[in-house]
Jmol script that loads the backbone (N, CA, C; Angstrom):
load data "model"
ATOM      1  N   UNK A   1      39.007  58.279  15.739  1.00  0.00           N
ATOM      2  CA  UNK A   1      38.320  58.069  14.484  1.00  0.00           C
ATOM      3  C   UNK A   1      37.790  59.409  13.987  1.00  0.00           C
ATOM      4  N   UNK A   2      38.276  59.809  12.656  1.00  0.00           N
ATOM      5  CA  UNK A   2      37.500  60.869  12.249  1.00  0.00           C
ATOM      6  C   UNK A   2      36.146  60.863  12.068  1.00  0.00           C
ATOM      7  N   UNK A   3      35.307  61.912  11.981  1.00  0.00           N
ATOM      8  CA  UNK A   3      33.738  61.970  11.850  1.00  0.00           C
ATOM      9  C   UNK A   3      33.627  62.779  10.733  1.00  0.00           C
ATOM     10  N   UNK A   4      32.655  62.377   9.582  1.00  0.00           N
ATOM     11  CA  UNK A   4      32.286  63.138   8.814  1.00  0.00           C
ATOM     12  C   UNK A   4      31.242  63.963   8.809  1.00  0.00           C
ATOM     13  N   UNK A   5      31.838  65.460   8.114  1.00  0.00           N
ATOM     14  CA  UNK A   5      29.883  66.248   8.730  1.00  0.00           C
ATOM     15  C   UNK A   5      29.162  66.371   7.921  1.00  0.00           C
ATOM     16  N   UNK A   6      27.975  67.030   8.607  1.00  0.00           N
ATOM     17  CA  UNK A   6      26.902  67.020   7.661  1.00  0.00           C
ATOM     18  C   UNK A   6      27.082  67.172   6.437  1.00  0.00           C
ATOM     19  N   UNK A   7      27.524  68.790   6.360  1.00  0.00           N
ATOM     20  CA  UNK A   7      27.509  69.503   5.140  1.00  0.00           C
ATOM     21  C   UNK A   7      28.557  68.650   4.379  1.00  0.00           C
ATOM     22  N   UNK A   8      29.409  67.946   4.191  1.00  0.00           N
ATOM     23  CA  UNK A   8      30.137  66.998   2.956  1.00  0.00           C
ATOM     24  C   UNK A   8      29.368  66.240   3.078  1.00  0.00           C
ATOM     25  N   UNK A   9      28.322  65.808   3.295  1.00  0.00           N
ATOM     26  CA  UNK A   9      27.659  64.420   3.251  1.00  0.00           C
ATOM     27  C   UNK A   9      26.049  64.745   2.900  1.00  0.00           C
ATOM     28  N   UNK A  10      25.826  66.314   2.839  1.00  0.00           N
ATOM     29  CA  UNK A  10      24.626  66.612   2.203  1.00  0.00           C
ATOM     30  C   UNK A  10      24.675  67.272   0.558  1.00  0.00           C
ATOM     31  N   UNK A  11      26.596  67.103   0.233  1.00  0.00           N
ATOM     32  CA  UNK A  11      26.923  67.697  -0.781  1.00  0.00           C
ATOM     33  C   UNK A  11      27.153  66.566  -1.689  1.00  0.00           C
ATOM     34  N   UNK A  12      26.953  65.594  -1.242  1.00  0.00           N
ATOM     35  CA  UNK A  12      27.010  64.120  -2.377  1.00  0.00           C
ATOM     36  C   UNK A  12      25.466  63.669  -2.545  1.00  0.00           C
ATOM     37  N   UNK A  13      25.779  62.971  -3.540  1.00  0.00           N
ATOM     38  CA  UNK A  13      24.554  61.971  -4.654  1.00  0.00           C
ATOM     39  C   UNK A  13      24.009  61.443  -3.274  1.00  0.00           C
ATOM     40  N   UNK A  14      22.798  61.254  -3.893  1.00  0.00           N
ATOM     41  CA  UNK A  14      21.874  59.972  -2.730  1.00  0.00           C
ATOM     42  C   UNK A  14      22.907  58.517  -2.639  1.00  0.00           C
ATOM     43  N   UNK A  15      23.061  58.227  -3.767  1.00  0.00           N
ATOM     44  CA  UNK A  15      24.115  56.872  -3.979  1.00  0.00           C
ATOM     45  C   UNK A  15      25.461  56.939  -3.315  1.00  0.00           C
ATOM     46  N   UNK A  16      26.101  58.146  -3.418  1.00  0.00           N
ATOM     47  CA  UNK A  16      27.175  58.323  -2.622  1.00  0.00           C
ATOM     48  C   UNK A  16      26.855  58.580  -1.051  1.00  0.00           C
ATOM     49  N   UNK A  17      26.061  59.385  -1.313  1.00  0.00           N
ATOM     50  CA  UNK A  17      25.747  58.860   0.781  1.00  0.00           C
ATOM     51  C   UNK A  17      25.708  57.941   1.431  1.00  0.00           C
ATOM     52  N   UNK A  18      24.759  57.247   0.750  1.00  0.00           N
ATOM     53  CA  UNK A  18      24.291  55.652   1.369  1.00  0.00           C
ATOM     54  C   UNK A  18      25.791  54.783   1.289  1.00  0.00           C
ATOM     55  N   UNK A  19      26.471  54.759  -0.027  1.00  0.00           N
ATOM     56  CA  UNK A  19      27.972  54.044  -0.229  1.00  0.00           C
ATOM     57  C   UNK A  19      28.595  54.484   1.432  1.00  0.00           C
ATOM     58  N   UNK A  20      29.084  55.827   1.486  1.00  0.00           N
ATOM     59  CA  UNK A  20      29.334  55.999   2.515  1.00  0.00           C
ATOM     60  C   UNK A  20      29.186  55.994   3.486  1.00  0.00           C
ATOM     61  N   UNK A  21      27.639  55.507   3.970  1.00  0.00           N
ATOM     62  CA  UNK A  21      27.119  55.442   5.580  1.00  0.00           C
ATOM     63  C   UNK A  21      27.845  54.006   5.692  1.00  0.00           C
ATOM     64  N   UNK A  22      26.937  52.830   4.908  1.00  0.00           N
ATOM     65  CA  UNK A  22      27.238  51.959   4.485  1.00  0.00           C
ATOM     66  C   UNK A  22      29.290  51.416   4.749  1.00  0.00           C
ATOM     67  N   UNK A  23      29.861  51.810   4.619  1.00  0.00           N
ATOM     68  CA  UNK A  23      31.066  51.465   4.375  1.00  0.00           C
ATOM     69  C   UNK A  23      31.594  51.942   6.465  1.00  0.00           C
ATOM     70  N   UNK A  24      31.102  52.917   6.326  1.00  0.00           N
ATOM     71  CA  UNK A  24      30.887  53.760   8.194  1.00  0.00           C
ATOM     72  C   UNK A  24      30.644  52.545   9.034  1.00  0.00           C
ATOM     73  N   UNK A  25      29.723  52.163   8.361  1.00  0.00           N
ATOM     74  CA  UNK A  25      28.899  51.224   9.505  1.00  0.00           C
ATOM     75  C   UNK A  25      29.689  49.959   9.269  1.00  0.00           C
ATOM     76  N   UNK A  26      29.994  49.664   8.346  1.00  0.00           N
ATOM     77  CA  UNK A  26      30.788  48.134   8.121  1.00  0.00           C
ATOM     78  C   UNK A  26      32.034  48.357   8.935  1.00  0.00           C
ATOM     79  N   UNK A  27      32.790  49.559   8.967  1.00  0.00           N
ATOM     80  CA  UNK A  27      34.052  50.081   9.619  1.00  0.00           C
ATOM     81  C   UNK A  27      33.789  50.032  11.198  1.00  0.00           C
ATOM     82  N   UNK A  28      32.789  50.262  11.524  1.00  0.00           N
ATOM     83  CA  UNK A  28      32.496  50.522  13.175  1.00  0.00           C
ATOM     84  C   UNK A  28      31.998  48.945  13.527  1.00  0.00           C
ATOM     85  N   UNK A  29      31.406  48.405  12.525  1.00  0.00           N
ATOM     86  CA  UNK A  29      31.222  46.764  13.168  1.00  0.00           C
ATOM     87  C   UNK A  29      32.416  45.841  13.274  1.00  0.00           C
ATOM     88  N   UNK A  30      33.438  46.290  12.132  1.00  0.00           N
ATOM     89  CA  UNK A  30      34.707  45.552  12.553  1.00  0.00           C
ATOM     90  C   UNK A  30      35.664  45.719  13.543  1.00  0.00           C
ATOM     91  N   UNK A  31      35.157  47.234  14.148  1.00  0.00           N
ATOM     92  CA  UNK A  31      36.044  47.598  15.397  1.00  0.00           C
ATOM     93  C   UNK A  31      35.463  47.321  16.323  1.00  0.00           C
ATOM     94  N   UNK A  32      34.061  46.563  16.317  1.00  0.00           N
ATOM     95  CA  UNK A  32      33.739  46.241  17.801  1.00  0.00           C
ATOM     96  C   UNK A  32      34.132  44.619  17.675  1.00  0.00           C
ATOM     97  N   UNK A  33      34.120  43.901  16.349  1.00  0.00           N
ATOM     98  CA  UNK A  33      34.758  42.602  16.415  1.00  0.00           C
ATOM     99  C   UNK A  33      36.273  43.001  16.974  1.00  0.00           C
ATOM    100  N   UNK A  34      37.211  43.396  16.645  1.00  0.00           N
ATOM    101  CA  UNK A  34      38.440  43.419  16.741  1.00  0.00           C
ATOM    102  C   UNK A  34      38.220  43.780  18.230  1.00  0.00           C
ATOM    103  N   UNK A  35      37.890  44.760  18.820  1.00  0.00           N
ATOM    104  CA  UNK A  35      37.737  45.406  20.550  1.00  0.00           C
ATOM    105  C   UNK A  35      37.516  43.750  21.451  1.00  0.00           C
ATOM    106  N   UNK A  36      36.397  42.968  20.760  1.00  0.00           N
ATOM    107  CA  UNK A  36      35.771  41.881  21.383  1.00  0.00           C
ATOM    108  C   UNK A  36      37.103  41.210  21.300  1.00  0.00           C
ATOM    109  N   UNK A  37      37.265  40.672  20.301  1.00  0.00           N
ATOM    110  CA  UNK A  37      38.514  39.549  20.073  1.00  0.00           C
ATOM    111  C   UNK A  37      39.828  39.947  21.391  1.00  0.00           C
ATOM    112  N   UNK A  38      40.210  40.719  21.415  1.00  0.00           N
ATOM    113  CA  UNK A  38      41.102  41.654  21.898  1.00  0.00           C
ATOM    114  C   UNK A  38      40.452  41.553  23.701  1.00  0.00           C
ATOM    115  N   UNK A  39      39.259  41.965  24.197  1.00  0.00           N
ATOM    116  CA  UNK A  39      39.050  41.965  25.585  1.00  0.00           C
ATOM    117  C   UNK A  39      38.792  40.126  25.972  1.00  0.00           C
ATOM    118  N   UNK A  40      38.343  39.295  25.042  1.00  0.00           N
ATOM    119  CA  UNK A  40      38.216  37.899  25.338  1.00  0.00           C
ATOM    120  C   UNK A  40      40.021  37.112  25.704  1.00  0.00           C
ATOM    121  N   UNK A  41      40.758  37.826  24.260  1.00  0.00           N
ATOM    122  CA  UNK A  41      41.940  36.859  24.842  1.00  0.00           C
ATOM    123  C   UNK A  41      42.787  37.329  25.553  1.00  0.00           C
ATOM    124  N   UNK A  42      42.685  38.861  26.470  1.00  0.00           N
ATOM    125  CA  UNK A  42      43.136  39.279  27.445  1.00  0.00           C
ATOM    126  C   UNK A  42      42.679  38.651  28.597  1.00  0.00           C
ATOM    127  N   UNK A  43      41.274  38.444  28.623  1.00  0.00           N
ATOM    128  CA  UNK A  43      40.840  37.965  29.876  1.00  0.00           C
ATOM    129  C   UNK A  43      41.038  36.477  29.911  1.00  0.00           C
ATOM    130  N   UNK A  44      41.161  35.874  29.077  1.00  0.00           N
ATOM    131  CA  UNK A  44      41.163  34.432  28.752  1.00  0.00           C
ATOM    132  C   UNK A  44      43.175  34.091  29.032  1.00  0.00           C
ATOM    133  N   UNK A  45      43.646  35.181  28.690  1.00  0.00           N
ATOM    134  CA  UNK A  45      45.129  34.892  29.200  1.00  0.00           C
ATOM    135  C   UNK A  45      45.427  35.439  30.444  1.00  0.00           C
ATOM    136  N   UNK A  46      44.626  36.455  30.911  1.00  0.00           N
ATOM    137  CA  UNK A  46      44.793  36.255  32.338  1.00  0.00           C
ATOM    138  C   UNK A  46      44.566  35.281  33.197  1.00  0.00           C
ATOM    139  N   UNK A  47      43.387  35.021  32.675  1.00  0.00           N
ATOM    140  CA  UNK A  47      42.907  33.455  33.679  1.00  0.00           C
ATOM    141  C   UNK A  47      43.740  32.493  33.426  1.00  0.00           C
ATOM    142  N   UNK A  48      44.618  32.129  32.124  1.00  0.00           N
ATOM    143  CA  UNK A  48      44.900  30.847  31.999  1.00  0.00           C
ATOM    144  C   UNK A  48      46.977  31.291  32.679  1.00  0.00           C
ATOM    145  N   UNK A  49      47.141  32.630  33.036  1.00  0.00           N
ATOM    146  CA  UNK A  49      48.756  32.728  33.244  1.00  0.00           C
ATOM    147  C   UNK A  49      48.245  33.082  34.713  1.00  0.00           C
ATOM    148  N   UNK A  50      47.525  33.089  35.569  1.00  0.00           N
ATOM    149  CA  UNK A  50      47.263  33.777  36.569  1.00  0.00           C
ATOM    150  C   UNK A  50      48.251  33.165  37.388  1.00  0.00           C
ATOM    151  N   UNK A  51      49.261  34.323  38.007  1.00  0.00           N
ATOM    152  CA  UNK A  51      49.995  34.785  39.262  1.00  0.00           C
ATOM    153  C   UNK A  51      51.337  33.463  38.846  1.00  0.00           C
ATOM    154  N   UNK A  52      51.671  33.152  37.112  1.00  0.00           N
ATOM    155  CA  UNK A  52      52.473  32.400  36.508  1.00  0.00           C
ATOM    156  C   UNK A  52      53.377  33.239  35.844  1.00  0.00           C
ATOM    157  N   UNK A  53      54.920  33.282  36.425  1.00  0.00           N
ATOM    158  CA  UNK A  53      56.022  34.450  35.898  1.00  0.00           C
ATOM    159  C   UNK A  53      55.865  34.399  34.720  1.00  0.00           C
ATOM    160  N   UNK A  54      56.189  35.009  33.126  1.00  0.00           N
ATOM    161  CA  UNK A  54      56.242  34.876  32.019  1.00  0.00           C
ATOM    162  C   UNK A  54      57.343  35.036  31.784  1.00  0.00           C
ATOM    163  N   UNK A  55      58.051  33.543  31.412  1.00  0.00           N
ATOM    164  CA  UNK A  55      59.577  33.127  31.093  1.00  0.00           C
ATOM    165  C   UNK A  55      59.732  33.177  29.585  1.00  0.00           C
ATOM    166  N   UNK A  56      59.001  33.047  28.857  1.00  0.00           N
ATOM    167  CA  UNK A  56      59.852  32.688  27.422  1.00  0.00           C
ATOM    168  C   UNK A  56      58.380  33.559  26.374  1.00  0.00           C
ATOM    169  N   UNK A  57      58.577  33.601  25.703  1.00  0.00           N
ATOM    170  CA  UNK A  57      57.903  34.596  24.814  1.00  0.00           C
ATOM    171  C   UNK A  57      56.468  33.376  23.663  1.00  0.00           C
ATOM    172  N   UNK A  58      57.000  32.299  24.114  1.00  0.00           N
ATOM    173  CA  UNK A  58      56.196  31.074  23.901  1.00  0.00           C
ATOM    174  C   UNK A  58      55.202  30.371  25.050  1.00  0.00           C
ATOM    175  N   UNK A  59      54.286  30.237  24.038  1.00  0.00           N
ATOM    176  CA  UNK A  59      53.248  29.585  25.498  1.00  0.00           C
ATOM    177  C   UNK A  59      53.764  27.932  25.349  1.00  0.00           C
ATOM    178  N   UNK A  60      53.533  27.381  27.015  1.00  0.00           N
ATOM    179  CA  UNK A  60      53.406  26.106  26.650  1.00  0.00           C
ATOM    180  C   UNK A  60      52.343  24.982  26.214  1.00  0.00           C
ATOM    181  N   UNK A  61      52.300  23.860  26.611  1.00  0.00           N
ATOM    182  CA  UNK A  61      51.461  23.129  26.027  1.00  0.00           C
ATOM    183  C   UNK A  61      50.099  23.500  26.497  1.00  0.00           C
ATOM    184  N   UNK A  62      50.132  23.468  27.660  1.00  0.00           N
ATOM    185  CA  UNK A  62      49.100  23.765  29.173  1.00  0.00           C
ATOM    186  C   UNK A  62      48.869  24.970  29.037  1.00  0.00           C
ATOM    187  N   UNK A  63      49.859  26.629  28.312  1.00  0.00           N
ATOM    188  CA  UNK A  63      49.203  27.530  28.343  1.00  0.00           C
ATOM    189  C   UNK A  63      47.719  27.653  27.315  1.00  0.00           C
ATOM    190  N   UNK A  64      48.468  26.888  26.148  1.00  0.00           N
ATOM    191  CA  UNK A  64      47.883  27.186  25.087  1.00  0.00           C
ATOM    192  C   UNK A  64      46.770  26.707  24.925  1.00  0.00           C
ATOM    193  N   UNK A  65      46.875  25.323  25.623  1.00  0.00           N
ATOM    194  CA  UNK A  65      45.127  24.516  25.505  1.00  0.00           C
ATOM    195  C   UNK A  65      44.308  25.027  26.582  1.00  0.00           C
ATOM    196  N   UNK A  66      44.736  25.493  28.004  1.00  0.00           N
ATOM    197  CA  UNK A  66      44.167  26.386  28.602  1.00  0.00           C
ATOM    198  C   UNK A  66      43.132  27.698  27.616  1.00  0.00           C
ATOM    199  N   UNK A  67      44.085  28.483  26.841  1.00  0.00           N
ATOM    200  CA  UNK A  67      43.596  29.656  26.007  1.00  0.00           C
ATOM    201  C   UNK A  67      42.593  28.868  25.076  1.00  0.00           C
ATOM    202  N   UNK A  68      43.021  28.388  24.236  1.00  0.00           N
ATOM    203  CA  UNK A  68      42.062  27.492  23.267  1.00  0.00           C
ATOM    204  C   UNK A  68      40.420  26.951  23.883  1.00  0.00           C
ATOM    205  N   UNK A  69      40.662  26.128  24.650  1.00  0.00           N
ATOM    206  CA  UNK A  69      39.112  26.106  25.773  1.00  0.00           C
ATOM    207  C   UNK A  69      38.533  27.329  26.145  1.00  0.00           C
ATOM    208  N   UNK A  70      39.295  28.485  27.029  1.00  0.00           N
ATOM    209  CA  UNK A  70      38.557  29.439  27.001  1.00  0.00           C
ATOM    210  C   UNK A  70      38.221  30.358  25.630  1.00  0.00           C
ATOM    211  N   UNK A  71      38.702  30.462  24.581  1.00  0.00           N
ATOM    212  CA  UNK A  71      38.428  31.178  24.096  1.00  0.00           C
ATOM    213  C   UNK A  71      36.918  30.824  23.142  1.00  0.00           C
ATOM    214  N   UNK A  72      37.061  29.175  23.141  1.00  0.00           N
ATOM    215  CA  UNK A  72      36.137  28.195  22.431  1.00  0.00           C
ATOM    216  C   UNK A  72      35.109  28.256  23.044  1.00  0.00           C
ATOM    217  N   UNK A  73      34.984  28.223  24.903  1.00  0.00           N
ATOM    218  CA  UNK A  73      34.049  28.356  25.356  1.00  0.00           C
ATOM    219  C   UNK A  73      33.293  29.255  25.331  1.00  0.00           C
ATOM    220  N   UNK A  74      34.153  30.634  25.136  1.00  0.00           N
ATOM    221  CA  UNK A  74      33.170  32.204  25.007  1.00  0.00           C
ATOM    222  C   UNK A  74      32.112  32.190  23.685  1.00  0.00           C
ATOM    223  N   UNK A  75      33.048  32.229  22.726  1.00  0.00           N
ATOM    224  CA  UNK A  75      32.919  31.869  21.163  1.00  0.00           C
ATOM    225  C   UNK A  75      31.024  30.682  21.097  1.00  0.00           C
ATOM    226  N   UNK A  76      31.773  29.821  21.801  1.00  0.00           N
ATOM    227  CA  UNK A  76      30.295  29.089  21.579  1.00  0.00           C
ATOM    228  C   UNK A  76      28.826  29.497  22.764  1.00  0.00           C
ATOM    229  N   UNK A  77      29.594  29.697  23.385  1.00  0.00           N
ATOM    230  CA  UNK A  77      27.969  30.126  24.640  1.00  0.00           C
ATOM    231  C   UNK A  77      27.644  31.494  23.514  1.00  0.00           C
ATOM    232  N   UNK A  78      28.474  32.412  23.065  1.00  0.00           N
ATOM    233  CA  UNK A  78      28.019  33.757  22.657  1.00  0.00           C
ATOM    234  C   UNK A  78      27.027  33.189  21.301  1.00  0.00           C
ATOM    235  N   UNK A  79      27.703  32.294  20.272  1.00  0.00           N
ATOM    236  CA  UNK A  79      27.101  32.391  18.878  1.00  0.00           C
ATOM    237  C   UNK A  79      26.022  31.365  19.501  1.00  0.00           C
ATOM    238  N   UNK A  80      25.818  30.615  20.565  1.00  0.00           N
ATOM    239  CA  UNK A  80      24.664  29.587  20.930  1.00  0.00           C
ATOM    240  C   UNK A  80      23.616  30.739  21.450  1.00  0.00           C
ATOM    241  N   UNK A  81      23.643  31.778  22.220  1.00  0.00           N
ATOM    242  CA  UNK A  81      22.757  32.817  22.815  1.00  0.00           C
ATOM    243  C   UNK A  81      22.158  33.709  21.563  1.00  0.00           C
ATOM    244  N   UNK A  82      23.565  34.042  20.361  1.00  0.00           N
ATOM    245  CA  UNK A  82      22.505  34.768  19.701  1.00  0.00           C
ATOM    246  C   UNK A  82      21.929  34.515  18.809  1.00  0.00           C
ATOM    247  N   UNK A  83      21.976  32.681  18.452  1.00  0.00           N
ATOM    248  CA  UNK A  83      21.369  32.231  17.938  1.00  0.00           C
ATOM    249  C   UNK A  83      19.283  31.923  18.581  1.00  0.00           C
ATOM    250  N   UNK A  84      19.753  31.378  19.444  1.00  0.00           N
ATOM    251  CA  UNK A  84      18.349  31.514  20.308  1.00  0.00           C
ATOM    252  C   UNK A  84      17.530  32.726  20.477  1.00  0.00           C
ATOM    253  N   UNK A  85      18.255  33.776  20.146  1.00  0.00           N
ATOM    254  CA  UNK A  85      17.640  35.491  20.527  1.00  0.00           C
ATOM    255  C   UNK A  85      16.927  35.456  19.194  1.00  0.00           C
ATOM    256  N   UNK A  86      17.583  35.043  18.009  1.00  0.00           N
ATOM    257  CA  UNK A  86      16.730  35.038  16.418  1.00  0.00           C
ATOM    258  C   UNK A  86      15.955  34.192  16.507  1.00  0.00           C
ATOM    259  N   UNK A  87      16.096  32.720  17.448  1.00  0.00           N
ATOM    260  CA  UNK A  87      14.636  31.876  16.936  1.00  0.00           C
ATOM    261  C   UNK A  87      13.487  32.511  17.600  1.00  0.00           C
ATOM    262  N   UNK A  88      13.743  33.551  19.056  1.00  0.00           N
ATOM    263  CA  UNK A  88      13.173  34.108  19.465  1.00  0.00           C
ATOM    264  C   UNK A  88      12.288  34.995  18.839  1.00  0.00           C
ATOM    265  N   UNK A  89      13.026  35.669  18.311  1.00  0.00           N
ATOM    266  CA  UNK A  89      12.182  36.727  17.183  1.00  0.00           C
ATOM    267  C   UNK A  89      11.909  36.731  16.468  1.00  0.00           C
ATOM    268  N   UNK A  90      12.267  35.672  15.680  1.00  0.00           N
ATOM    269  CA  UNK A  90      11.280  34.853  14.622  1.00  0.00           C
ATOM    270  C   UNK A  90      10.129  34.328  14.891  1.00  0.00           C
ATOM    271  N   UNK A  91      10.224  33.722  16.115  1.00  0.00           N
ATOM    272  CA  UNK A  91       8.913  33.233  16.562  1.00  0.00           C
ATOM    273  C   UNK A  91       7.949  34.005  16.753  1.00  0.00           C
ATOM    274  N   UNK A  92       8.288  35.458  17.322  1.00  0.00           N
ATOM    275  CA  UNK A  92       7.464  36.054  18.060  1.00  0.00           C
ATOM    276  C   UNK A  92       6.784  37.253  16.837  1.00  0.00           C
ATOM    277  N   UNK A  93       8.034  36.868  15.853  1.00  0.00           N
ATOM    278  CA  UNK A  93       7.447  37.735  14.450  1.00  0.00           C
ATOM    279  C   UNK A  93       6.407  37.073  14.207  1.00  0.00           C
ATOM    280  N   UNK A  94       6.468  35.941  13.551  1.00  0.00           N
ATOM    281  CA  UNK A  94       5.737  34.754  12.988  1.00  0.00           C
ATOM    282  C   UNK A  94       4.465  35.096  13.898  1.00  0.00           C
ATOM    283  N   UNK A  95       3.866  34.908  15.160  1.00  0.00           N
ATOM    284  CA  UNK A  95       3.146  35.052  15.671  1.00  0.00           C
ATOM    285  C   UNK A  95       2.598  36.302  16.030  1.00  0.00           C
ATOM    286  N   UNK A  96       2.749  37.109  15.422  1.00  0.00           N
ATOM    287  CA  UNK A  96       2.641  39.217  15.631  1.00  0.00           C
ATOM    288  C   UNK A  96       2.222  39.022  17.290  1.00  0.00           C
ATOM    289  N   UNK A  97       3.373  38.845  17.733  1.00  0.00           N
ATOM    290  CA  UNK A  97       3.461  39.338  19.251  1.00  0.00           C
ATOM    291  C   UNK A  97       4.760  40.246  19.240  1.00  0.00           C
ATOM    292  N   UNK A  98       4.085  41.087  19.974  1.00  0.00           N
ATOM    293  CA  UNK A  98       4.995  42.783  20.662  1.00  0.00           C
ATOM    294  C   UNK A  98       5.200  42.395  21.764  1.00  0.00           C
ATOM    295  N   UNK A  99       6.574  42.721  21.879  1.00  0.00           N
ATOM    296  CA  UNK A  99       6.969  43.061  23.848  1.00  0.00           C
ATOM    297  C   UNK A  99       6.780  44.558  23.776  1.00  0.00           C
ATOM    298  N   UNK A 100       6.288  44.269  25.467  1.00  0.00           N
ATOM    299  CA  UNK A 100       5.928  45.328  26.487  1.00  0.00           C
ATOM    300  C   UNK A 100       6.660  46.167  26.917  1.00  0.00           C
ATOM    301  N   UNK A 101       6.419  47.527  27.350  1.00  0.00           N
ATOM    302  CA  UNK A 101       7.286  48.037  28.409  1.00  0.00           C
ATOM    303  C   UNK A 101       7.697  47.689  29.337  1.00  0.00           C
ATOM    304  N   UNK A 102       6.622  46.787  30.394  1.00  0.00           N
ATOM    305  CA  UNK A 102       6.625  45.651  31.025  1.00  0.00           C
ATOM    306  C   UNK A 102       7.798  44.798  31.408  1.00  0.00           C
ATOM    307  N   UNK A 103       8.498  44.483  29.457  1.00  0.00           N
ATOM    308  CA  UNK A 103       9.134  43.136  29.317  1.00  0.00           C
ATOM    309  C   UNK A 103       8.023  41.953  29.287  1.00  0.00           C
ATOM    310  N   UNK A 104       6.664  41.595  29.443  1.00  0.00           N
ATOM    311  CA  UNK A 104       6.017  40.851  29.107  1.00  0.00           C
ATOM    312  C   UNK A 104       5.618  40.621  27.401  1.00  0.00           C
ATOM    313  N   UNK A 105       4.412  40.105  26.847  1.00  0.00           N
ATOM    314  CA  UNK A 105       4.532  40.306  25.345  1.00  0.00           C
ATOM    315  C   UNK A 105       3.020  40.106  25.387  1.00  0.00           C
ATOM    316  N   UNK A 106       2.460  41.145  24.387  1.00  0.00           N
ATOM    317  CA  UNK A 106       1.002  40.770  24.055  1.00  0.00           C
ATOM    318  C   UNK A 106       0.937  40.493  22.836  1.00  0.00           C
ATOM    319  N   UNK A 107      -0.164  39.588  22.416  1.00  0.00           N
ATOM    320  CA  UNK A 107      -0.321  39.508  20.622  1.00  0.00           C
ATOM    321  C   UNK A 107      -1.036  40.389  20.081  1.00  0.00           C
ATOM    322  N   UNK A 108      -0.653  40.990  19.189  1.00  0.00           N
ATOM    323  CA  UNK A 108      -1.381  42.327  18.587  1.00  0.00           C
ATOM    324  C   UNK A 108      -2.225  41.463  17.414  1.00  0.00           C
ATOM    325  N   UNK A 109      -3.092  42.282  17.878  1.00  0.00           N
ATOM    326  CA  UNK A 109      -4.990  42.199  16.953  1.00  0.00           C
ATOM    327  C   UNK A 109      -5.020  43.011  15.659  1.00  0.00           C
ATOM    328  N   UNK A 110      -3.828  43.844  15.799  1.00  0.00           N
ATOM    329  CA  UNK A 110      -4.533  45.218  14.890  1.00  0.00           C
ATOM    330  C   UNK A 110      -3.807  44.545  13.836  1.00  0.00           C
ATOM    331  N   UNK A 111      -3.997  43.909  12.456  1.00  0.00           N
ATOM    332  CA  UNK A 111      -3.884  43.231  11.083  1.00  0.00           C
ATOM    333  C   UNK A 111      -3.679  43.979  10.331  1.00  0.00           C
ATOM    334  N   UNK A 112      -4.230  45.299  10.330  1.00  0.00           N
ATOM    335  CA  UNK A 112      -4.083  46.339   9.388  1.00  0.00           C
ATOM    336  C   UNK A 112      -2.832  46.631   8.885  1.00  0.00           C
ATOM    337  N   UNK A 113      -2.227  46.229   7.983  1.00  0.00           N
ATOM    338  CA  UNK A 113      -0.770  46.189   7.487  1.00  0.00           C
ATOM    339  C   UNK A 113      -0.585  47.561   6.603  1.00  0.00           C
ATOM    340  N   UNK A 114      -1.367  48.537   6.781  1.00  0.00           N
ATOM    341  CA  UNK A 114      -1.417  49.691   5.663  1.00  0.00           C
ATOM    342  C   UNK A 114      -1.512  50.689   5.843  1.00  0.00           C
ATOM    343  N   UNK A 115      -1.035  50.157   7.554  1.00  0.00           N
ATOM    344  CA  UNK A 115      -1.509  51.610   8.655  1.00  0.00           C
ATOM    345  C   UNK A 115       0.878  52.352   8.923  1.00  0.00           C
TER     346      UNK A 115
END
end "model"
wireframe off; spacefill off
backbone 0.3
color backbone group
């Protein structure tokens, strides 16, 4: 992946920077979807062909619903976890509680919103 440097990127508009971080960052989130997609149905077709010769360039019935379950199963434990991580932090917004260095969480007192 090319990298852009500073100096072309301190030689554009405020508007053109941001367009461009912006578009960077949308580009690098679709390559970690595509990377993900890509390491799930490798591992998900290993498990489901394991130590099974590969005869025909077609899966069968049994390969395919094999793949389909696993891939359904990843898919839902993942979007079920990071759904719970947001009610998490919503909650803990909602309630102005900070986690710790700890990893424990205290509720912060200090209200002062202007600090």
């Amino acid at each position: 992946m090319s990298s852009i440097s500073t100096a072309a990127l301190q030689n554009l508009d405020e508007s053109s920077r941001k367009e461009i971080m912006q578009f960077v960052e949308s580009e690098n989130s679709k390559s970690k979807v595509q990377m993900s997609i890509h390491n799930f149905t490798d591992m998900c077709f290993k498990k489901c062909n394991k130590d099974k010769p590969i005869l025909s360039a077609d899966l069968n019935s049994g390969e395919e619903q094999c793949l389909t379950n696993c891939l359904n199963r990843f898919l839902d434990t993942n979007i079920r976890r990071r759904f719970q991580l947001f009610e998490e932090y919503a909650y803990l917004s909602y309630f102005n509680i900070k986690p710790m260095a700890s990893g424990s969480f205290k509720l912060c007192t200090d209200f002062n919103i202007f600090n």
